[in-house]
C-alpha positions as CSV (number, residue, x, y, z in Angstrom):
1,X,-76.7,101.5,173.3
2,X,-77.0,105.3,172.7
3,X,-77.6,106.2,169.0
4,X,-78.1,109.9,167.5
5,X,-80.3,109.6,164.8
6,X,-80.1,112.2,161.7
7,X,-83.1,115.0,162.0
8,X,-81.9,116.6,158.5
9,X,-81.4,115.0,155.1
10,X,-78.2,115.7,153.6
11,X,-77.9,118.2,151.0
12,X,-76.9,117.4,147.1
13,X,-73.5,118.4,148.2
14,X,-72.8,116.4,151.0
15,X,-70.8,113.7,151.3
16,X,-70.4,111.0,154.5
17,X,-67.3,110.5,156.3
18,X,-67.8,106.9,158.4
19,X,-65.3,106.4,161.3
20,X,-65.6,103.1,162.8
21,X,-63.1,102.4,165.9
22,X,-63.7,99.2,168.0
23,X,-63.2,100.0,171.5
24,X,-63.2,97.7,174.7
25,X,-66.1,98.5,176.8
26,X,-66.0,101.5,179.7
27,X,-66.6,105.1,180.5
28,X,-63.0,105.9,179.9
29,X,-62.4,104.3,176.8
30,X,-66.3,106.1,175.5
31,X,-64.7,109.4,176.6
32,X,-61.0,108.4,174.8
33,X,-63.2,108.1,171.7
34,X,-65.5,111.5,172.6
35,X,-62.4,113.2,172.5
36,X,-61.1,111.7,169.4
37,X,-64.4,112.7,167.7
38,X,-64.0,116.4,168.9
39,X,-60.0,116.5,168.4
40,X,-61.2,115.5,164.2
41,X,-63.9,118.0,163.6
42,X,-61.7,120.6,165.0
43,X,-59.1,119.6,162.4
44,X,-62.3,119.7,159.8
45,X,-62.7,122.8,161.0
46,X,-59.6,124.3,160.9
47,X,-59.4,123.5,157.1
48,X,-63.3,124.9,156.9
49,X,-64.8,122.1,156.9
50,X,-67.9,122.5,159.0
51,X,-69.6,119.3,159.5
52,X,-73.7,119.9,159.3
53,X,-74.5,116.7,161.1
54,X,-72.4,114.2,163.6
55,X,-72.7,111.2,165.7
56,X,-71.1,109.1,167.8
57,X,-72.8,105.8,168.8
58,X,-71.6,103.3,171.6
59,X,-72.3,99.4,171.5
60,X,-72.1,95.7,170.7
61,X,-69.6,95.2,168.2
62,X,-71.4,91.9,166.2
63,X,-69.9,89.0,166.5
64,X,-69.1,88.3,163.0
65,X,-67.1,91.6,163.1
């Protein structure tokens, strides 16, 4: 499992956006969802909406999912 883990706090303004997309397992379906991720922060951005912190995170979905 590869997790990013969040160096900052978020600031009084901040608010979370959590995307969660189940996947079947592989290197092309991680990078269909890499590209996903990138393809919505440039839309963020294009509104300016800089994001100050993002991750994407691969792994077992639970079973009671």
């Amino acid at each position: 499992m590869n997790r990013a883990r969040q160096t900052t706090s978020p600031g009084a303004d901040d608010q979370r956006l959590v995307l969660t997309v189940d996947i079947p397992e592989g290197q092309a379906n991680e990078k269909v969802a890499i590209d996903a991720l990138i393809t919505l922060v440039r839309h963020l951005e294009f509104d300016a909406i800089y994001p100050t912190f993002m991750a994407l995170e691969f792994g077992q979905v639970p079973a009671s999912r």
